[in-house]
C-alpha positions in Angstrom: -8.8 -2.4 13.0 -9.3 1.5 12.7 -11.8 1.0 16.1 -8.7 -0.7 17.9 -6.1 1.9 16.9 -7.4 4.6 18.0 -8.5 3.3 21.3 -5.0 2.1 22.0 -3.7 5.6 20.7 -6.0 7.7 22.8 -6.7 5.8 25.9 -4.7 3.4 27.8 -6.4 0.1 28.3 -7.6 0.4 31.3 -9.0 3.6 31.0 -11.3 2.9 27.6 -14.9 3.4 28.6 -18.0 3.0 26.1 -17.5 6.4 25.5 -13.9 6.1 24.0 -15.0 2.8 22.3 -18.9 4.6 20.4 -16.8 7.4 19.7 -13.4 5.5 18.0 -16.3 3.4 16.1 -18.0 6.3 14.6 -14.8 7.8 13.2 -13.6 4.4 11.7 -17.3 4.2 10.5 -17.1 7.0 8.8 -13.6 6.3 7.1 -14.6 3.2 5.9 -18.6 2.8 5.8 -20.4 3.9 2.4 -23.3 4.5 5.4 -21.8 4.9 8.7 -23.1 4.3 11.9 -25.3 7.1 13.5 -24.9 9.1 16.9 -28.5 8.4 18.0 -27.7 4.3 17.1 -24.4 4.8 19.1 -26.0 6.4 22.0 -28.6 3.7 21.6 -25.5 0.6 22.3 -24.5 2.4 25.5 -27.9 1.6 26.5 -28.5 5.5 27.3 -25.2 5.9 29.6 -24.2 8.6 27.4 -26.0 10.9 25.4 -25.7 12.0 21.5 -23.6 14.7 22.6 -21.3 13.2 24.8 -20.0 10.8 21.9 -20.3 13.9 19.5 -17.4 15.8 22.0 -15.9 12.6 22.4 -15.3 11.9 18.5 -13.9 15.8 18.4 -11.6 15.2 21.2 -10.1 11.8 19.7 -9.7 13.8 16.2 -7.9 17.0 18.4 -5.6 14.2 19.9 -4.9 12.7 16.5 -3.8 15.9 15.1 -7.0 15.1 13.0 -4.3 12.0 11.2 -6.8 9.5 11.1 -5.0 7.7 8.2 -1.9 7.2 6.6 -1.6 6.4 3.2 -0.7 3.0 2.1 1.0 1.6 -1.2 -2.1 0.7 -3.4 -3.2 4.2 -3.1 -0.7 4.6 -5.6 -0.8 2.2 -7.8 -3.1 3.3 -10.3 -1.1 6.3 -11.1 2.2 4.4 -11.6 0.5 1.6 -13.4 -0.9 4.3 -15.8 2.5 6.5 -16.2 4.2 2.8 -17.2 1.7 2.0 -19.8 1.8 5.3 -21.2 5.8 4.5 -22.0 5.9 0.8 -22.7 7.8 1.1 -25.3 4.6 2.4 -28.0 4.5 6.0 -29.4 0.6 5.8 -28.6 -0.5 4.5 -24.3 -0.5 1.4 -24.9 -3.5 -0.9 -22.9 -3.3 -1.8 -19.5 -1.0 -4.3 -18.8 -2.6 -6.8 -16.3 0.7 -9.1 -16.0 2.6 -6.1 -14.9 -0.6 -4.7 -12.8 -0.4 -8.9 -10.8 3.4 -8.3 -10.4 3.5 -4.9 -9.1 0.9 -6.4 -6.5 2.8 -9.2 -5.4 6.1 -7.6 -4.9 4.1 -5.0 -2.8 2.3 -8.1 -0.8 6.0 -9.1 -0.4 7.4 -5.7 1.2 4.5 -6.2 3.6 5.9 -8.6 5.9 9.5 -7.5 5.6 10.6 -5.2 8.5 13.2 -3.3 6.1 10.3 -1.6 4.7 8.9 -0.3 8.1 9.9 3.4 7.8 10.4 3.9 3.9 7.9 5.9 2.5 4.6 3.8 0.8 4.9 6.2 -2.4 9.0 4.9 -2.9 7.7 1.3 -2.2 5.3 1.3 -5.3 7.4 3.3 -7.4 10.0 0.5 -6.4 7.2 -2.1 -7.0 6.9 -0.5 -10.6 10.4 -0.4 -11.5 11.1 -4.1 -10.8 8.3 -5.4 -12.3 9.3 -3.7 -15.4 13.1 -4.7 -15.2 11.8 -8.3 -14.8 9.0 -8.2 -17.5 11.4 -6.6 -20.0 9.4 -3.5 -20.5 11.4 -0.6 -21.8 10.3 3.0 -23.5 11.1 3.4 -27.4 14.2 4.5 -25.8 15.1 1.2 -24.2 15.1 3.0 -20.6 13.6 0.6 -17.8 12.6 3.8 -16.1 11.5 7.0 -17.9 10.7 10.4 -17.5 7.3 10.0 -17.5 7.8 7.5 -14.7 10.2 10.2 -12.8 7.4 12.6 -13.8 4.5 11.1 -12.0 6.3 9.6 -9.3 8.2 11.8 -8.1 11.6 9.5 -7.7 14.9 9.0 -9.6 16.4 5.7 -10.2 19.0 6.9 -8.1 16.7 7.5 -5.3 14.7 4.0 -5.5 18.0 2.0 -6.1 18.7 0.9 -2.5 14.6 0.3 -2.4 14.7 -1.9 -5.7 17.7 -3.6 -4.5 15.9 -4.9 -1.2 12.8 -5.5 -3.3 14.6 -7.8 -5.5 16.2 -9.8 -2.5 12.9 -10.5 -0.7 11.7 -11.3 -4.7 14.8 -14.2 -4.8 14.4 -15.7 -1.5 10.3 -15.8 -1.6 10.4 -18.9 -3.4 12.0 -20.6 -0.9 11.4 -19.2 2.4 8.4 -19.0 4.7 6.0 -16.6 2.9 4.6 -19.1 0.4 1.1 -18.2 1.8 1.8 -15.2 -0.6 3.7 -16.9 -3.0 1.8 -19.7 -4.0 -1.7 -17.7 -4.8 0.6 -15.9 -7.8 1.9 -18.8 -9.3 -1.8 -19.4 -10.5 -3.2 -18.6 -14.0 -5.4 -15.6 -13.1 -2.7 -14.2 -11.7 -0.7 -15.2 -14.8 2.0 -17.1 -12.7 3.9 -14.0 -12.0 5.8 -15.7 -8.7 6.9 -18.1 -10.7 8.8 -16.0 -12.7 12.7 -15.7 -12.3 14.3 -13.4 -10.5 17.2 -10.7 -12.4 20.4 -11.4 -11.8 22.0 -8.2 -9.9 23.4 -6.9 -12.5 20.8 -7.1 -14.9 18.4 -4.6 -13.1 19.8 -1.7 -14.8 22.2 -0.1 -12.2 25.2 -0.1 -14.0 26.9 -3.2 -12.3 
């Protein structure tokens, strides 16, 4: 997938040569590889139509094209961090253990928010923070204080429930109408015991998300 992108964001079609194509696979190797591909094996495939150095200015001209973005982040990158700011404030003086019904919830909604095109331009970091929030609403998990969303929370991700509310509002629709709509390929692996049936949960009414409505 990496190889692909940036062939089709560097070259037009018709213009990638085995050049483009060694040079786009070493840079994806070496995002994703725990032992990427080597120059000398690259220069090898082309079957010795370009040389070491040729891919070598190649990969740096791809990167100077890029602006050197070879990656954006995505939602899980985030994750752990939430998860750990809402177990240090579920509703325990002490952090309490790592709650794994939470951890399969906050997953699905975000395998939700995947295929829904309102979540095309909203930040990855406000999706998960989303994620958090109404997986907590729908769990019941409040701080000692009874708060669905805490200061810790605001701490560590940045947002204010006033800033996530028109997030976890579209969140919570795509929740409602997973059940019964087409993306049951997502659905139906949480409603299984290892992933403690989390999509077979209810959905909050509206005004039970802790807006104010």
């Amino acid at each position: 997938m990496y190889i692909l992108s940036f062939l089709f964001l560097t070259q037009p079609i018709c213009f990638i040569s085995s050049s483009h194509f060694s040079a786009c696979m070493l840079i994806a190797s070496k995002l994703e590889e725990t032992q990427p591909v080597t120059i000398k094996d690259l220069a090898y495939m082309t079957d010795g139509t370009y040389t070491a150095g040729q891919i070598k200015d190649m990969e740096a001209e791809i990167c100077r094209l890029l602006e050197f973005r070879l990656q954006t982040p995505t939602a899980y990158q985030f994750i752990d961090r939430y998860l750990r700011a809402s177990d240090a404030t579920a509703g325990r003086a002490s952090p309490s253990p790592r709650n794994l019904i939470l951890e399969q919830m906050v997953n699905y909604f975000l395998e939700l928010s995947l295929l829904d095109v309102r979540f095309i331009e909203t930040p990855a970091c406000l999706i998960t923070a989303a994620a958090v929030y109404l997986a907590r609403a729908t769990l019941g998990i409040r701080d000692l204080d009874g708060q669905i969303w805490t200061k810790t929370l605001e701490y560590y991700t940045g947002y204010r429930l006033r800033e996530m509310e028109p997030v976890v509002l579209i969140l919570h629709s795509v929740q409602r109408d997973a059940r019964e709509g087409k993306l049951q390929c997502i659905v139906d692996p949480y409603k299984k015991k290892e992933r403690y049936c989390v999509a077979a949960k209810p959905a909050l009414q509206p005004c039970d998300l802790g807006f104010g409505r």
